[in-house]
N, C-alpha and C positions, 0 to 999 in steps of 0.2 A: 157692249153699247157703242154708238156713234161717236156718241160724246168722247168716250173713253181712247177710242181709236184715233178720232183726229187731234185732242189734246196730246194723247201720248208721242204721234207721229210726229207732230212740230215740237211742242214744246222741248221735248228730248232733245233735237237737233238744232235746235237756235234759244229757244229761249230762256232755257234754263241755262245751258252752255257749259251741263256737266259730260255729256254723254257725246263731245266732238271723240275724233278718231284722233290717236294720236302715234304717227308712224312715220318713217321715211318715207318722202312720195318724190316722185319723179318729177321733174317739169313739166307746168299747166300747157296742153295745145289749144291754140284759139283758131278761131273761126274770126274771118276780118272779111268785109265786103269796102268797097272805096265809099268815103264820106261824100256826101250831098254836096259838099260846096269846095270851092277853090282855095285855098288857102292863101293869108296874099305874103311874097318875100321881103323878111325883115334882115335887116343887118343889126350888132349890137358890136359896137365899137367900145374899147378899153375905156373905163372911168377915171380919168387922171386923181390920184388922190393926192391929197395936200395934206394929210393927216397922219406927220411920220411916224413910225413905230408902230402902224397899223395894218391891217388889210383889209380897208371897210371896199378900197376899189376892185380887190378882187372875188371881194363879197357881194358885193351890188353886183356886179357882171353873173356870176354863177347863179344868184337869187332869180338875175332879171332873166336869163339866156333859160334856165327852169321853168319859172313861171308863161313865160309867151311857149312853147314847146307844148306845155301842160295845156293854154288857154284852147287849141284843139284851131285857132284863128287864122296865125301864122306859120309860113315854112320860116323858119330861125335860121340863120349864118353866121356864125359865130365870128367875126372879124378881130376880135381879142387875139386870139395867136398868131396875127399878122403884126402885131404891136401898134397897132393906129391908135392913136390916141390923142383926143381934143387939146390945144396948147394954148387954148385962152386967145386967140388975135382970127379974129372973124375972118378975114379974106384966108387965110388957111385952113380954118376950119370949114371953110365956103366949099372950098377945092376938094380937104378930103371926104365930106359929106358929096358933092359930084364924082369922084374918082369913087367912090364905092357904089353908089346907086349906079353908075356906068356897069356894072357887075350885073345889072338886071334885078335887082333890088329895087322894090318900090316905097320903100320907107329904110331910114336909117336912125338909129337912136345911140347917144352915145351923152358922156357930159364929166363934168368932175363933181371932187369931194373937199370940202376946206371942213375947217372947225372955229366955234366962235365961242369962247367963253365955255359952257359945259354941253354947249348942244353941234350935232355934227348939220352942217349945211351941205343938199345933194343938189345940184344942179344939172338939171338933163335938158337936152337938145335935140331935134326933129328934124330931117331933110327930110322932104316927102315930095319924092319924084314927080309927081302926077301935078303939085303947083309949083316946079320948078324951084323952089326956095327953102330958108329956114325958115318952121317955125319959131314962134315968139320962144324962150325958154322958160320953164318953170323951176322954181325950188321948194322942194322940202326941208322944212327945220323936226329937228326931234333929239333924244338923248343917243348915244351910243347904241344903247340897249332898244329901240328902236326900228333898228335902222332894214331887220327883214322887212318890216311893217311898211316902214320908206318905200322901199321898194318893191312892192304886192301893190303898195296906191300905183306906183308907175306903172308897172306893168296893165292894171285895171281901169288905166286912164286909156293906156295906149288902146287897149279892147273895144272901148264904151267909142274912142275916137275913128275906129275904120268900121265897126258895126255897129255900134247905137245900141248898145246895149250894155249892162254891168258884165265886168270881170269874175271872177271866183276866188282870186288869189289873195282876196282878205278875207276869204270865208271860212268857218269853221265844220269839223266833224265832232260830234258826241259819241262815248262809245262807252263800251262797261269793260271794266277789266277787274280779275279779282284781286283781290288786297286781304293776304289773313284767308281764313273763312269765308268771308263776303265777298261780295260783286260790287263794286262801286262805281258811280258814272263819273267819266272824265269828259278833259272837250279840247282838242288839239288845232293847229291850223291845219289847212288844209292839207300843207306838205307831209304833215306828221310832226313838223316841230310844234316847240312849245305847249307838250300838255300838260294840264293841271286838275288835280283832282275837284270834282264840287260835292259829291258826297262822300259823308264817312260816318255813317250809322252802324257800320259793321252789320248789314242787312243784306240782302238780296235783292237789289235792286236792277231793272232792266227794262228793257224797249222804251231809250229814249228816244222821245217825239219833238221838235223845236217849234216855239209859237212863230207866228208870218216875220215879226221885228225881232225876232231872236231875243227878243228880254230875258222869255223863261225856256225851262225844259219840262214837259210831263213825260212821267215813266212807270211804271208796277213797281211797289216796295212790299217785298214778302215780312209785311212785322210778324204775324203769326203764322202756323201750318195752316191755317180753313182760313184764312182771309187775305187776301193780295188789295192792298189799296192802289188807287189812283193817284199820286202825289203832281204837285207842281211845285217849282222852286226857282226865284227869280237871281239870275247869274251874277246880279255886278252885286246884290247886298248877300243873296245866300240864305234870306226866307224863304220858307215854302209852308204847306199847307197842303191839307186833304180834300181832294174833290171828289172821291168813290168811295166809301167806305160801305159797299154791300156786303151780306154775307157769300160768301163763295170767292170765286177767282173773279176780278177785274182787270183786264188784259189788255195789250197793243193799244194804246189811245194815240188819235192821232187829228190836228185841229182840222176846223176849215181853214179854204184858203184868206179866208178873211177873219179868221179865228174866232169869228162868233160863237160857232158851233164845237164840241168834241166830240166825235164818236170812239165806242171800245168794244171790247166782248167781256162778259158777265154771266155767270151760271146761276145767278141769283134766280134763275125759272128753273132749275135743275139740267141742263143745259147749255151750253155758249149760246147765247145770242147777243146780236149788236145792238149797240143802245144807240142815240144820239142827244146832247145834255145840251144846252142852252147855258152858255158861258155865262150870263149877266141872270137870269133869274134861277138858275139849277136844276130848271124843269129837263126832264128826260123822258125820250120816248121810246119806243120796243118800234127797232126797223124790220126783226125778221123773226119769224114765226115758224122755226120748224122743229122737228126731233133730231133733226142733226147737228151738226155742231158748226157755229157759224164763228169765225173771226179774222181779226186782221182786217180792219178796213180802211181803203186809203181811198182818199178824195181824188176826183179830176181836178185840175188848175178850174175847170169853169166855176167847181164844186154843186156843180147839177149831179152827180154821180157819185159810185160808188164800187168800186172793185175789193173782192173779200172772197177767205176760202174758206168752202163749205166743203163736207162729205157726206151731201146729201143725196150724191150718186153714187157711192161704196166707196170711194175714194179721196183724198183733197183734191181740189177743181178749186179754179178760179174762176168766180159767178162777178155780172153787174147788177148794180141797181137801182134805179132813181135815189136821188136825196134822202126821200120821203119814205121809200120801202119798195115801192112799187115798181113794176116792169123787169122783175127780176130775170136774168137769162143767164147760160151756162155760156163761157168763153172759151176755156182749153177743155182738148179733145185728144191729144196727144200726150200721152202717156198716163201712168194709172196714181202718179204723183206729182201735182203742180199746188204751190201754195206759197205764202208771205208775199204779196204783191202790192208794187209801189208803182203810182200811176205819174208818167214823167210830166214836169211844169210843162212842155211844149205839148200836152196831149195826144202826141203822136203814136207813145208806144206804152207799156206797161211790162218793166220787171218781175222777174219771179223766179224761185227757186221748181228747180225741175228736174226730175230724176229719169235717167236713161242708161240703160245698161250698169245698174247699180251704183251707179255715181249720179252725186248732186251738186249740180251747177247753175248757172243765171242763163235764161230767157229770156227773150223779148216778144211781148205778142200784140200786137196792133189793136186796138180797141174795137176794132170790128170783127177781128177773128182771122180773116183773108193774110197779115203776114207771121212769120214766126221766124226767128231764128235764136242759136246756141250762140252765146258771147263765151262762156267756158264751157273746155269740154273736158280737162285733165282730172289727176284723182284728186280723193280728196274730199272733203264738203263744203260747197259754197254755199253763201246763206245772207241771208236779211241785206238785199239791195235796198240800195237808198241814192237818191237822183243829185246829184249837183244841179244848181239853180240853172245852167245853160240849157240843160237837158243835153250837154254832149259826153257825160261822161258818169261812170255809176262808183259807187263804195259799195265793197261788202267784207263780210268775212270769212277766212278761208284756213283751212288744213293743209291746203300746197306743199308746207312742208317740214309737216308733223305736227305744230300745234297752230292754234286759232291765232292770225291776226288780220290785219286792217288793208285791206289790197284798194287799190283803183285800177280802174281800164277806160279806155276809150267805149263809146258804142258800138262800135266797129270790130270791137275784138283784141286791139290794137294797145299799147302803152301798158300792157301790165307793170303796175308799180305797188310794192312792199310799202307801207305808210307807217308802220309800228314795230319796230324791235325786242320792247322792252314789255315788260308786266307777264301777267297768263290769264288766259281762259279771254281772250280777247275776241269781243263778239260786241252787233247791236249798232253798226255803226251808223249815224242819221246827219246826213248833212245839213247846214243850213241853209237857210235863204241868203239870198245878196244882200 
């Protein structure tokens, strides 16, 4: 059966997350093309810190000098191992913010660290070449324990300040990792620090989705063998609640962009097909109608559309399709396996997993069809891409090297980075919104 074949095809290889390969593999080669825009030169001058017995100054520098690197915004120069560092008397600090931007640097960021009573006080500073001057300065207050957080605002300030738009560096990832027996979802930052488990049903839980305000998470929780519910569970209290409970499989939920709406897939007709629910009165409609196996659907940012894999042509394909159901058409055409497809917030491209020469790796294919390119190509299995809010950069999960964890890359091909060490069977990753 269709059914049988495309469930078995993905679910084995991502969703379930038993059946990754698990072996020594070589290092991932990528495929990189130059980014669309200019990067602009920053400098990140030493944090003087006031706060002895510490290293929060050379925590804020490594945090901040990470984070802008990451933001995909700026070219970063690290001016810390030239030992500059701000000394409190303005007309000095006037000079060394000019004597570094003379470097061809159009922005300089630097500042110090005191402590007041139980909270650490960060104060940063802006030379910004282009208005010949300092910026005004700002501080952050917060605890010790804090203070990455500090510094993810600064970084995400400096982002929103030369392009007008949010940062990512206080955004988070969701991802399942097993614990025991089960699979449980956790939710890290975006570096990879700080994660913390939110379930522990000792279940089978997977494909978490994040609502538009990042409140809550919906995901599949296998309570029984014949039935997989729709869960949603609100993060800062840790209720949740049932929104699927068909009989059969209810799979991959994932909201609108305005979260009114949820669409999943459902066998409740004896088949996958995608459903779309109605957040506020729980009405649901039937978007697709065939003997194949339809799922995985991800919204456009417009949320006029619809990208979702079917094998309603012997194969998994990734098809579009109005909101509503209608105007369906096929998209990939290249190769005889394309499926799990995440449509990016800037509209421009669409992720997916794609199999070529017996290795599965991440795609990108243009919403019209006309571009395509390999972001990986190494062994391995890559799997369940998921968009960072800028749309410059993807999460997924990989075998690279041996078992399943949490990778990021550039769009471009560029910046592979490791996000997870720790846990097994790490798979599912969904980033947030800003």
């Amino acid at each position: 059966m269709r059914k049988t074949l495309i469930l078995s095809a993905y679910l084995v290889l991502g969703t379930l997350g038993l059946g990754l390969m698990e072996s020594d593999a070589a290092d991932v080669y990528l495929e990189a093309s130059r980014p669309d825009f200019q990067k602009i030169p920053i400098g990140v001058l030493s944090f003087q810190d006031g706060t002895p017995g510490t290293d929060h100054g050379r925590r804020v520098e490594e945090i901040l000098i990470a984070d802008l690197r990451r933001s995909h915004v700026f070219e970063v120069t690290d001016l810390t191992r030239l030992g500059a560092t701000l000394n409190g008397e303005d007309g000095a600090n006037h000079r060394l913010f000019e004597q570094a931007s003379d470097k061809g640097l159009a922005v300089v960021v630097g500042g110090h660290l005191t402590s007041e009573d139980a909270d650490l006080l960060l104060d940063r500073y802006i030379y910004d070449r282009g208005s010949g001057g300092l910026g005004a300065p700002k501080r952050y207050i917060g605890r010790a324990s804090l203070l990455r957080m500090m510094t993810h605002r600064l970084a995400d300030e400096l982002v929103y300040r030369y392009v007008g738009e949010p940062g990512i560096a206080r955004t988070k990832i969701a991802f399942v990792s097993g614990t025991g027996g089960s699979r449980e979802l956790f939710v890290m930052d975006y570096d990879g620090y700080s994660p913390r488990q939110v379930t522990a049903n000792g279940l089978l839980n997977i494909s978490p989705s994040w609502s538009p305000k990042r409140r809550f998470l919906i995901y599949t929780s296998y309570k029984h063998r014949t039935r997989q519910n729709i869960e949603i569970i609100e993060l800062e209290t840790g209720k949740r609640h049932t929104l699927v409970s068909w009989a059969g499989m209810n799979i991959t939920p994932a909201f609108s962009p305005d979260g009114t709406q949820l669409t999943f897939s459902t066998t409740r007709d004896g088949n996958a097909e995608i459903y779309k629910m109605d957040m506020r009165t729980r009405l649901a409609k039937r978007l697709t109608a065939n003997r194949a196996g339809d799922l995985s659907p991800s919204w456009s940012p417009t949320g006029r559309e619809l990208a979702f894999t079917s094998d309603r042509s012997g194969g998994p394909q990734i098809y579009l399709m109005s909101a509503d159901g209608s105007h369906v058409r096929r998209l990939t055409f290249h190769g005889k396996y394309n499926a799990a497809p995440a449509w990016s917030p800037r509209g421009n491209w669409i992720a997916y997993v794609c199999r070529g020469r017996g290795k599965f790796n991440i795609c990108l294919i243009s919403p019209d069809g006309r571009k395509r390119k390999t972001i990986t190509s190494g062994p391995g299995i890559d799997d369940s891409p998921s968009w960072s809010p800028d749309g410059r950069h993807l999460v997924f999960s990989s075998t690279l090297k041996g078992k399943s964890h949490i990778y990021m890359i550039n769009i471009d091909g560029t910046g592979l980075e490791r996000l997870t060490f720790g846990g097994s069977h790490l798979s599912f990753p969904a980033w947030s919104p800003a």
